[in-house]
N, C-alpha and C positions, 0 to 999 in steps of 0.2 A: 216510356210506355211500350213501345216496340221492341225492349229487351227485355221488357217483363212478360210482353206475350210468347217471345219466344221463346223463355226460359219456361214457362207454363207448356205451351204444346209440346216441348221437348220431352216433360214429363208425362203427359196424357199420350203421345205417342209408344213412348216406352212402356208404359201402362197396355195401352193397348196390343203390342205386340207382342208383351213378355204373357197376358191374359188370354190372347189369341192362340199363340204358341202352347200354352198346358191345354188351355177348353179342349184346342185340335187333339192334342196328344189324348187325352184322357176319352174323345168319344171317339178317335182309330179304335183304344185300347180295349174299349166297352166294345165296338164293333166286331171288333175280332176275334174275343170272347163267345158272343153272339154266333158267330161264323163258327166255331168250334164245338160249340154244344147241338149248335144246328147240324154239324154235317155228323157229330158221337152218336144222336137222335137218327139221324137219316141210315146209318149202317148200321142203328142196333133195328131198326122196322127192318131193313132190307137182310137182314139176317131171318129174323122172326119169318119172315114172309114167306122168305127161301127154304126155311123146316116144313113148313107147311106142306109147300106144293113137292115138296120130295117125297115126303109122308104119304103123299099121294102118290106117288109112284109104285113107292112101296108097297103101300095096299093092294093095288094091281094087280103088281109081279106077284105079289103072296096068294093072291085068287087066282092067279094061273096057274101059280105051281100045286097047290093046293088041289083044285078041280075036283070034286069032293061028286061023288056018283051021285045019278040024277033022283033017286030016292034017299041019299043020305040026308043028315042035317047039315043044312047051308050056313057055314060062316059068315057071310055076307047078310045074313039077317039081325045079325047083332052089331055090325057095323054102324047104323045110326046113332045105338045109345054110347058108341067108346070114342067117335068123332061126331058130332053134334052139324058138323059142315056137310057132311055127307049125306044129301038128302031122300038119294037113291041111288041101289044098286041093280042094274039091269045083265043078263047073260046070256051068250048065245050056245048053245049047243052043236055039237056036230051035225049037220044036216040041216039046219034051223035057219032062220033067216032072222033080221033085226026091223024092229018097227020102224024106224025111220033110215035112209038110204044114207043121209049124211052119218051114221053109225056104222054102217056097212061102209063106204069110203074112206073114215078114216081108221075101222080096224084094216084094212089094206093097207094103206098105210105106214099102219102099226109094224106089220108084219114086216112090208119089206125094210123098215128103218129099225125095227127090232126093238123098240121101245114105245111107251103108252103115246098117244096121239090125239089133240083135239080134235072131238067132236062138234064141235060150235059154242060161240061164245055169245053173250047178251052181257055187254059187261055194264050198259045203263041201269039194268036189273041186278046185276051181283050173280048172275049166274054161268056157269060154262059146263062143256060134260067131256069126258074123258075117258078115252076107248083103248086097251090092251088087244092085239088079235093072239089068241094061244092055242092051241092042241091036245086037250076034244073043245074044251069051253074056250069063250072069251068074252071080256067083263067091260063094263059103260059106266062109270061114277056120275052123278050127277050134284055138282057142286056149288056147296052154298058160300059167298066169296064175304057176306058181312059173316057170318059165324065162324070164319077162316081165321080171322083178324084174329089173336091169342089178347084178348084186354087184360091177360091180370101180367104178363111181362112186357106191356105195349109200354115203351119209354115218354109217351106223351097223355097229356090227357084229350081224348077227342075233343072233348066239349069246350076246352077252352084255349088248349095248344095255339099258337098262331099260325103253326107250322103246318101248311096244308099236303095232304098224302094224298096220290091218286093213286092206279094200277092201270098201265096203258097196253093196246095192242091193238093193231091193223086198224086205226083211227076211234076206236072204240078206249072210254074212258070208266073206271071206276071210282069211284069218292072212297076211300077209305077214312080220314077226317078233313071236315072243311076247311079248319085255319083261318086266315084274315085275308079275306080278298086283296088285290093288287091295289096300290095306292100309287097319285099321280107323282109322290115327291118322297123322297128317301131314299133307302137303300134296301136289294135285294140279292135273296143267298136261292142258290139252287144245289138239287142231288137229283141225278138219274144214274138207275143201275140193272142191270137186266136182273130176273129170279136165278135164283140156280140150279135151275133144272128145264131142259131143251125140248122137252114137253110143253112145258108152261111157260115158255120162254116171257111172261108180261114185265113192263118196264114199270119202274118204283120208280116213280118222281114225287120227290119232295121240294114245296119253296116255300121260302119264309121272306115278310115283305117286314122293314124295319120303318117305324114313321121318325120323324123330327121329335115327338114327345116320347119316346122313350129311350134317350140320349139321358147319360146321366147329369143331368141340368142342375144336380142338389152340390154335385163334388165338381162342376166347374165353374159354379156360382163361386163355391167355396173358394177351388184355385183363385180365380180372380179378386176374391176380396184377400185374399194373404195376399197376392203380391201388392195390390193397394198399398194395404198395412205397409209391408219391407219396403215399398218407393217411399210414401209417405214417411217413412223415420228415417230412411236416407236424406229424403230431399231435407227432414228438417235437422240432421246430423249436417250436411254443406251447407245450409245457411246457418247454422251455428257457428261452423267454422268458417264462413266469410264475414260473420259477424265480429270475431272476434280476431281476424287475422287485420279485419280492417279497423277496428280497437287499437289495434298494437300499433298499425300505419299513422292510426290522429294520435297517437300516444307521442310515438316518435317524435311526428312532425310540430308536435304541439312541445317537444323538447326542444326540438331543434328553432322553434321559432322565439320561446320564450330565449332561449341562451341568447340567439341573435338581437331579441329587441334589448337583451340585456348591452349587448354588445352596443347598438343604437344609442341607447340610452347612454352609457359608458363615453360613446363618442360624444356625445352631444356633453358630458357633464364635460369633458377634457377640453372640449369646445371653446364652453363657458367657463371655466374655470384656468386657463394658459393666461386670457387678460390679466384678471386682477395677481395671477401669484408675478407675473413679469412686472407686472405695479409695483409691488411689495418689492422685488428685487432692486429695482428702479429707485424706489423711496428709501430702502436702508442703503442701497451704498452712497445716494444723497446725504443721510444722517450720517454715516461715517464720514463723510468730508467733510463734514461742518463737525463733527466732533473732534478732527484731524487739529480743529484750529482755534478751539476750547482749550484752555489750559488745563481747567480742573480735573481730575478723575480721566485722564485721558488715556492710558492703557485700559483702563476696563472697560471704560465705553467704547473704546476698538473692538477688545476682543469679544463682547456682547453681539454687536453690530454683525461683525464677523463669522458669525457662530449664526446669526437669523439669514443674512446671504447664504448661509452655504447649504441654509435648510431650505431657503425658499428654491434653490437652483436645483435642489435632489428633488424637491416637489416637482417642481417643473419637466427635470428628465421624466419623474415617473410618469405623470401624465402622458406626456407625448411619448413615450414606449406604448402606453396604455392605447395613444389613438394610433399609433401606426399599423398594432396588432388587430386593431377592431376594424377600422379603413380597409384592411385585405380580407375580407371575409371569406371570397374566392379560394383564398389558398389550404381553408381547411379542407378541400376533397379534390380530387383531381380532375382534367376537364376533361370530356371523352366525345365522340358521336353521341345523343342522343337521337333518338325519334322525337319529334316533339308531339305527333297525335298520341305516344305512348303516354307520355305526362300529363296530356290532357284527360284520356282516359282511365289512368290512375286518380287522377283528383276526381275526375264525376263519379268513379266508384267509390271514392272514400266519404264524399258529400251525399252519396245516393240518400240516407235516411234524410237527410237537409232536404231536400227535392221533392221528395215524397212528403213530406210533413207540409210545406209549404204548397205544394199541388201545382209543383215547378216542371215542366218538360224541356230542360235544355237539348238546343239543337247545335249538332256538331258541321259544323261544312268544313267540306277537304278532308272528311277521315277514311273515303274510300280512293282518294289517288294515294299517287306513291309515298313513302316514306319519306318527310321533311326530317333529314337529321341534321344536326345544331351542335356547334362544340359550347357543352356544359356540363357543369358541375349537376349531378341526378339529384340528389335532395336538396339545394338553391331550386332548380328549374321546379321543381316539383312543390315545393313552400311557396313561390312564387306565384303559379299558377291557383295553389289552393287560396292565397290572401286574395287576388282578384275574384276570385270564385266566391269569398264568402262574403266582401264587400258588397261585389253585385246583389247576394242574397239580400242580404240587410238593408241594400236599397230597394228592396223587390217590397220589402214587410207592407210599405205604406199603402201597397197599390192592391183592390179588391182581387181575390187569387183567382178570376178566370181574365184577367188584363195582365199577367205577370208575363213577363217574355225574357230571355236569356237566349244569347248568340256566341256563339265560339265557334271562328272561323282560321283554318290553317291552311299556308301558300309560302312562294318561295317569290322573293322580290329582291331586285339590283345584290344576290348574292347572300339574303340575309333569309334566316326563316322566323315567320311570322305571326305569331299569335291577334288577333285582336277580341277580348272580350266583349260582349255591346248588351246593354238592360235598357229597360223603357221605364227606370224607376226616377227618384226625385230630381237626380241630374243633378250639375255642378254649377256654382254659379260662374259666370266668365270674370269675374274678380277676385274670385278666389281659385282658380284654375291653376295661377304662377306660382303657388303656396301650399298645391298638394301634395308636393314630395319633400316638404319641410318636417323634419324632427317635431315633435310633440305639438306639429299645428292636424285639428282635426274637426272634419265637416259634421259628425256623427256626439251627440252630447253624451257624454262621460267616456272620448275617446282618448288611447292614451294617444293618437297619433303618430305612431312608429312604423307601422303596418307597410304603408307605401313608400314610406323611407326606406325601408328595409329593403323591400323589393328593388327599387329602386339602387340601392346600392349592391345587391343582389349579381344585377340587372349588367350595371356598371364593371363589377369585377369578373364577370365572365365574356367581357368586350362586347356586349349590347346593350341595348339602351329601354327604358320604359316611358311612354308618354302619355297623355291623358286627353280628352277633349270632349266637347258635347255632341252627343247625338241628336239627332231629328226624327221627328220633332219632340222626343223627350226623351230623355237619363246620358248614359257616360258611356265613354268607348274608350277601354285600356290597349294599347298596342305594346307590343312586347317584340322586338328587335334582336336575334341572336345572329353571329355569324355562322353562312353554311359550312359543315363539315365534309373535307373534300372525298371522293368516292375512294381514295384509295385506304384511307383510314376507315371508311365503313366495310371494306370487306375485310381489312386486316380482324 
């Protein structure tokens, strides 16, 4: 259960980081976007702005140089209808004075700076006025700052922009459009730029406040459920292929077991079968010496006699070739270091479906110390372990599945390393205990009985040993006995 969860948050973590990773990428990218059209908006206003008040300038300098005699007709009267901002034009004549002092200041001003000069400004009102001093005349614009604003090349819409425009100077503010007030969470872009022109020197500030809802939440939805998808056919692409790598592992093993019970079985028939053919050998050359001393037919009944001895003795070799080669089972793979927690946890991944079907949680003790390695033969230890393993199941079947219990525990004792399987299933009886590692004797009805023999001789030819006993206070406890492998052969 603990390695199913781990294999699960393994994936919901990668899920989440690989979904975390695009979302981020994808609203930097949207931000950044945002941040560029914001500041392309902010230098095409602060342009606009800057024509304007130069314009103004212009105007000015062109009534000074102009100065048109004081009964001609005045250019300056036609001024309102070709600039709409311009809401009056005032002028001083040689000798003259100006109705207000701060108009007389700053054409002073003027004069000594040599270019037009504020007058005063009301920038809550949208208004300011603007003084040239010249020679005979000099000229006062009085300036309308919402009619200034150019709407038909203005790159945003007032009304809806988010982007708010002001016009700032000497603490005094103008709204040129509201935008979206400041918000407590998100992200914000700013633009400040002076006009261009040292007259009117006013600051254009622009900010734009971005909230949490307009993140593009449709395309990092999306990112997110594609990577889903591609984990999701991954993860079931590797459980495909542990399904089917571990297909191949009970294929083998299920080779490799059946040859061997063959080989059991083989032993046991050589077993049974050495008595009577040494009988039969025993009985005819008995009949040959009592035919020896028969008159009649006595050459042929030799050489008959003769001819069944020499059959039953070739029987006999075969056999016992037969059981010598089946006795060393051992020697069909070579012995090496094993691990023996590796074997163990090879076999509970090969049974995993077994486990889970049954609603089995086998617990492993000792598989977080050191490495127990064991001189054996890898596919013996590993058949081994799976016969104990699926015996235990089979003893599990009888008992309701939230009382099923399985114990595999690995240790290193008087030199030997140490399996002990343990179930709380049917148990063994203690008279039949002496007879569980007997050839085709079996506790289980329609067993063929070999299973433990196997093991057992298994067990034997790799110089350890396998034993059996009753647990407490119910089912069976298999021990398994291999000798340790010494550390110089495990780092070879």
């Amino acid at each position: 259960m603990r390695q199913w969860l781990r294999t699960q948050v393994g994936w919901w973590l990668a899920w989440l980081l690989l979904a975390g990773a695009g979302a981020t990428w994808i609203a930097r990218a949207e931000l950044a976007q945002l941040q560029d059209d914001f500041e392309v908006n902010g230098r095409i206003a602060h342009r606009l702005m800057s024509q304007q008040v130069v314009q103004y300038d212009a105007v000015l300098a062109t009534l000074a140089l102009l100065a048109p005699a004081a009964d001609a007709e005045r250019p300056e009267q036609r001024l309102s209808a070709v600039y709409p901002s311009i809401l009056r034009v005032e002028r001083r004549e040689a000798g003259a004075g100006w109705s207000d002092r701060a108009l007389a200041d700053a054409e002073a001003k003027s004069r000594d700076l040599r270019r037009p000069e504020l007058a005063g400004q009301d920038l809550s009102a949208g208004r300011y006025r603007l003084v040239i001093g010249a020679t005979p005349t000099s000229y006062a614009l009085d300036i309308d700052l919402a009619s200034a604003v150019p709407a038909r090349d203005w790159p945003m819409d007032p009304k809806t922009s988010p982007v708010r425009v002001v016009l700032e100077r000497a603490g005094q503010q103008f709204v040129v459009q509201p935008g979206r007030p400041p918000l407590p969470q998100g992200w914000s872009f700013s633009f400040r730029k002076v006009l261009a022109s040292d007259s009117q020197a006013f600051d254009l500030v622009a900010e734009r406040h971005v909230s949490w809802g307009e993140l593009p939440w449709a395309w990092m939805l999306a990112w997110a459920g594609a990577v889903g998808v591609v984990l999701w056919g991954a993860r079931a692409l590797r459980r495909q292929r542990i399904e089917r790598r571990r297909a191949e592992d009970l294929l083998r093993l299920g080779q490799v077991s059946r040859l061997n019970a063959l080989g059991e079985l083989a032993a046991g028939m050589a077993h049974e079968l050495n008595q009577p053919l040494t009988a039969v050998l025993a009985n005819t050359q008995a009949a040959r010496r009592l035919l020896d001393e028969d008159p009649p037919e006595l050459a042929t009944a030799r050489g008959a006699m003769q001819q069944a001895a020499e059959q039953a003795r070739r029987a006999a070799d075969v056999v016992g070739r037969l059981r010598r080669v089946i006795e060393r089972p051992g020697q069909a793979g070579a012995v090496q270091p094993v691990p023996l927690q590796d074997a163990v946890r090879s076999a509970l991944h090969l049974l995993a479906p077994e486990f889970d079907k049954r609603a089995i949680a086998p617990v492993l003790e000792g598989a977080a110390q050191a490495p127990v390695s064991v001189h054996a033969e890898p596919v013996a230890l590993e058949q081994i372990v799976h016969n104990l393993l699926m015996n235990a199941l089979q003893a599990l079947d009888e008992l309701p599945a939230g009382e099923r219990q399985l114990r595999l525990a690995v240790e290193r004792q008087d030199g030997q390393g140490v399996l002990r399987v343990s179930d709380n299933g049917r148990g063994i009886a203690p008279e039949l205990l002496g007879r569980i590692f007997e050839p085709f004797f079996s506790t289980r009805e329609g067993g063929l009985g070999l299973g433990l023999s196997l093991c057992e001789t298994l067990a034997g030819a790799m110089g350890g040993s396998l034993a059996a006993e009753a647990e407490q206070p119910r089912g069976a406890r298999f021990t398994l006995r291999l000798p340790l492998a010494l550390s110089t052969e495990i780092s070879q």
